[in-house]
N, C-alpha and C positions, 0 to 999 in steps of 0.2 A: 288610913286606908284599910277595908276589908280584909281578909285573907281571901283565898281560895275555899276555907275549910267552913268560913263563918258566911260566904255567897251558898256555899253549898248547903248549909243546917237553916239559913235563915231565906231562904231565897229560891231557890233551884227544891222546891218541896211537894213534887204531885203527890194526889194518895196514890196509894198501890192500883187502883181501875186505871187511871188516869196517866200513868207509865206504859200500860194497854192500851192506850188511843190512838186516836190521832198525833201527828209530828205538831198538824197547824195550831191545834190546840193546847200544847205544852208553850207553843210559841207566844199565845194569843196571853198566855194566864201571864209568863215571866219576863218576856220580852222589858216591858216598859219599868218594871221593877228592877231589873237588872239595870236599865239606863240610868234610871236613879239613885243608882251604888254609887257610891265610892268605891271604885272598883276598879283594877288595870290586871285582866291574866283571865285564866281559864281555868273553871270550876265544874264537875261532874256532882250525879249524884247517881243512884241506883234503888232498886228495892233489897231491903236486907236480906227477905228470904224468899227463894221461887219454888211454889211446886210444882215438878217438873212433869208430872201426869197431867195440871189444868193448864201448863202454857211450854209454848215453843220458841219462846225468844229471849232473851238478857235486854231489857231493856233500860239505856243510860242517857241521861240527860245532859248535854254538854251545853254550859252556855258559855260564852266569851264576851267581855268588853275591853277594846280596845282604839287607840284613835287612828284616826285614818290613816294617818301614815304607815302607823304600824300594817294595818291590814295592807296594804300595800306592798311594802316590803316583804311582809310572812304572810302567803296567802293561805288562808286556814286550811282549803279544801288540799292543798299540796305539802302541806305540815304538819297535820295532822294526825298522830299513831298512837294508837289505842295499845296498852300494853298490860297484861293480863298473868299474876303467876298462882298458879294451885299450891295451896296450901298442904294438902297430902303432901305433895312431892317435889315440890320446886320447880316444876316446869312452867317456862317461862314462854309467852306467846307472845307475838305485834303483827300488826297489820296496821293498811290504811283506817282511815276510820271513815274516809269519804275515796273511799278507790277509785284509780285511775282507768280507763277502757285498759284491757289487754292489749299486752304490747309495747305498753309506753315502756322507754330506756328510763332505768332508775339508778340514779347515783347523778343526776345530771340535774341542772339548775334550768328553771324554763327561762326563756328570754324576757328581757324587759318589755319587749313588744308586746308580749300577750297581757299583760298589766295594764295596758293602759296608761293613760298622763298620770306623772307623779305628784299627788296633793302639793299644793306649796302655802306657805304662807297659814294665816288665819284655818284653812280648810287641812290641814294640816293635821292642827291640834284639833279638829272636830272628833265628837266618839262615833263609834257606834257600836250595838249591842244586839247578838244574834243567840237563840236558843234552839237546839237542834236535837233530834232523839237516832238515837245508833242502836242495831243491835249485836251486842258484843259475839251473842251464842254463832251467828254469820261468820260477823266477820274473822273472828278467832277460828270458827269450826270447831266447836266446844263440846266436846265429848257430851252427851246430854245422861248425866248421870250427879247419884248426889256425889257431892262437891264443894268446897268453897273458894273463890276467886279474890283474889286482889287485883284492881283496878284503878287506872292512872291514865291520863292524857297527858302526853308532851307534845306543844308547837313551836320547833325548834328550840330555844331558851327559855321558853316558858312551861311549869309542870303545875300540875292542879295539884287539887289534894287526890285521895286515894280512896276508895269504898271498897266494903267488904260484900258478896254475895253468897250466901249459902243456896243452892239446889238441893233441894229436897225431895224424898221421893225412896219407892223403891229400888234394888240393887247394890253392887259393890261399889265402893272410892274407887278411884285409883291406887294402886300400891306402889309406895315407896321404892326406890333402887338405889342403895348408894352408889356412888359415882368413884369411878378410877381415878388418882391424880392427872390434871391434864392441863396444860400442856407437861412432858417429864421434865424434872429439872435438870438445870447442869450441874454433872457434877463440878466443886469449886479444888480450887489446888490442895492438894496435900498442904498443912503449916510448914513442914520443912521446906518446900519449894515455893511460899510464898514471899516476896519482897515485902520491903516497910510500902511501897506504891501502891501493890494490890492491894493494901489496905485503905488506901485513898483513893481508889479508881473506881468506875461505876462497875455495878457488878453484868455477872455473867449473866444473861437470860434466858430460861425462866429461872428463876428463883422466887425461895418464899419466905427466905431469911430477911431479917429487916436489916437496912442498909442505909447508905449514905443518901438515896435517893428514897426512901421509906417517908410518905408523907405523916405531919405529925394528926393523930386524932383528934384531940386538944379536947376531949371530953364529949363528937359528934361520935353519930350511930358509923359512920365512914368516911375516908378522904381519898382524894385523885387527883393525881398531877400526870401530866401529858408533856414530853420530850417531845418533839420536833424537828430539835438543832439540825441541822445541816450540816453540823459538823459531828452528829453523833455516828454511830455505825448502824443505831437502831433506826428502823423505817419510824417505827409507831410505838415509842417505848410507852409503856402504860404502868403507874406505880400507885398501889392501892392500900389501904389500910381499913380493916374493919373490926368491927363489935358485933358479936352474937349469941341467939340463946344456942344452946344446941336441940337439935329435933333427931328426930330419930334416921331419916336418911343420911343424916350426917356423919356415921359413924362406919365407919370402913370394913369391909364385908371378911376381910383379910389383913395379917398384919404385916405390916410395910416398917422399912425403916431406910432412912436417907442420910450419907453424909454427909455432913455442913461445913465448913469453913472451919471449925474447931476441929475436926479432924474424926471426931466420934459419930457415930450412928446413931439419931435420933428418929425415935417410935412416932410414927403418923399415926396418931390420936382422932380426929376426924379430918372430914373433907367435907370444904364447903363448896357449892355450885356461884358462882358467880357470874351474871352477865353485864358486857360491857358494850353499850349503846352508842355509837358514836354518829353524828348527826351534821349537815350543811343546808345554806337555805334551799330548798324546791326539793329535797331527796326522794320524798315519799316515803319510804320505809329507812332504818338506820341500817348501817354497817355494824354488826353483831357481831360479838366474840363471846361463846360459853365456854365458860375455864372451870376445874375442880382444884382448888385450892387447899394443900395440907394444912392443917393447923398440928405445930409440935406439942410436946410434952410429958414430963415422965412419969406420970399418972394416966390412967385412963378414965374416959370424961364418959359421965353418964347425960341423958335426957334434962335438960333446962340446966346445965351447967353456963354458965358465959365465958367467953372465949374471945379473944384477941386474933385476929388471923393479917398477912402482908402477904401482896404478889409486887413482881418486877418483870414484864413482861411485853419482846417488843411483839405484840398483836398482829404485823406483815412480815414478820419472820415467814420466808419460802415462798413469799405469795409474788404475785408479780403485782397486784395491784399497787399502787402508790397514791399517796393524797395530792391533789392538787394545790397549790398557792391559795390560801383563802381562810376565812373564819369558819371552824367547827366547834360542837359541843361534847359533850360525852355524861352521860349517865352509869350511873351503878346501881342496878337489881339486885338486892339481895334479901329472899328470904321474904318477896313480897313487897317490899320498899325499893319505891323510884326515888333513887339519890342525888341531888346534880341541881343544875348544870353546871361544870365543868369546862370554862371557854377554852381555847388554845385554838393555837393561830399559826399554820404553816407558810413560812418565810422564803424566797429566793435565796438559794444558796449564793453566798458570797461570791460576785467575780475574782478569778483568780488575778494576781495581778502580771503584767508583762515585764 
């Protein structure tokens, strides 16, 4: 079966006018060529480079094949978020990619009724295959200056590949700002008032020491595990592990140092931005958490150094929101890379017994 990345290079290919058109005519060229993929998910493309004096728009191609059912259950126009990070700076953007009228309540699953009869059978496994043109600079609200974008669609569990846009043109980038740690960590107990327990228990949160719940890398750019239990204390415990170059907002504007578990003070080396996408079916937009992440060490780390960084953090700490009974996803932004997905799945707390 295709990739995402190989529908994208071999398939999904306007020229650069042609990214300028018409939507019907991107549709008219790829539509029927997509049908005849090998193909199950959703794939973008973009133009590499815009100059931003001859045009006013980012325009991206999305096409999708998938079978009926699927389109049924994940309706594209309600799942689909376009999400967007600047390379200067790491800022990270989403939005709809087919918006809802204002107004609509978001975090909420539309009803089965507005769906329609659910395919069965034979009709089922039928495909079908739609190509559709977005423009990012809209829907994002994209500074219209030079720039370069990183670009990704997720619908619900499914993520495309990812394009690069350079904006070109007169003016400044954006400038960089390193980022404060955030959320602050606990501090953890002194070793003299530590038990042999706390050494077996899940840790305090936030933390960004690696731990018992510290997912393993196993040699990927990042990994994430998601707590749920009902029997945890955490609403939304979030446990992350990543690999990175270092860039230059990465490096901390002031020196910070934090005591660990070993009882000494260890120098915050950089801070990395990390966003945490968390996703249900019909949301429209996800449940975002932006975190600044220390990464330790007793050197100090220059531009394109690699680094290792861990969070452990419950994300509805303070909040009164809670998740509802049901299946979610979660994604990890980092650095321009959409990570994931990430299933987990919140449970009915246990009846107690009488």
């Amino acid at each position: 079966m295709a990739s995402s990345e190989q529908v994208a290079s071999g398939i999904l290919t306007p020229t650069f006018p042609q990214y300028f058109g018409a939507e019907e005519a991107l549709s008219d060229l790829f539509e029927s060529k997509l049908s005849a993929a090998d193909f199950d998910g959703v794939a973008i493309n973009a133009p590499k480079e815009i100059p931003i004096g001859a045009h006013s728009e980012l325009p991206v191609v999305l096409g999708t094949k998938e079978t009926l059912l699927r389109a049924w259950e994940v309706v594209r126009g309600q799942n689909c978020v376009l999400i967007a990070t600047e390379s200067n700076t790491g800022q990270v953007r989403m939005a709809q990619a087919f918006p809802d009228p204002p107004g609509k309540a978001l975090f909420v699953a539309a009803p089965e009724a507005t769906r329609g009869p659910k395919p069965e059978g034979a009709t089922a496994e039928g495909t079908v295959a739609t190509v559709r043109k977005i423009d990012a600079k809209k829907l994002l609200s994209l500074p219209w200056q030079p720039g370069t974008f990183s670009l990704a669609i997720v619908m619900y569990d499914w993520a495309s590949n990812q394009v690069q846009v350079s904006l070109q043109g007169d003016g400044e980038r954006a400038k960089a700002e390193p980022k404060e740690v955030s959320p602050r960590p606990k501090v953890p107990k002194a070793p003299e008032d530590a038990t042999p327990a706390d050494a077996k228990a899940p840790p305090e949160m936030p933390t960004y020491e690696r731990n018992i719940k510290t997912p393993p890398l196993a040699g990927g750019r990042a990994a994430l595990d998601i707590d749920t239990s009902p029997l945890s204390d955490a609403k939304l415990a979030v446990h992350g592990a990543f690999s990175t170059t270092i860039k230059s907002y990465h490096l901390p504007k002031s020196e910070e140092t934090h005591r660990l578990r070993d009882g000494q003070q260890h120098p915050v080396r950089a801070v990395v931005p990390v966003t945490v996408a968390v996703l249900a079916v019909d949301w429209q937009v996800p449940m975002r958490f932006d975190w600044a992440v220390p990464v330790y060490g007793n050197q100090e780390l220059q531009v394109g150094a690699k680094v290792e960084g861990q969070f452990s953090i419950d994300a509805l700490e303070g909040s009164e929101i809670k998740l509802k009974v049901g299946k979610y996803v979660a994604y990890l932004v980092l650095d321009g890379s959409v990570l994931g997905p990430k299933s987990f799945e919140v449970k009915p707390a246990p009846r107690r017994k009488k």
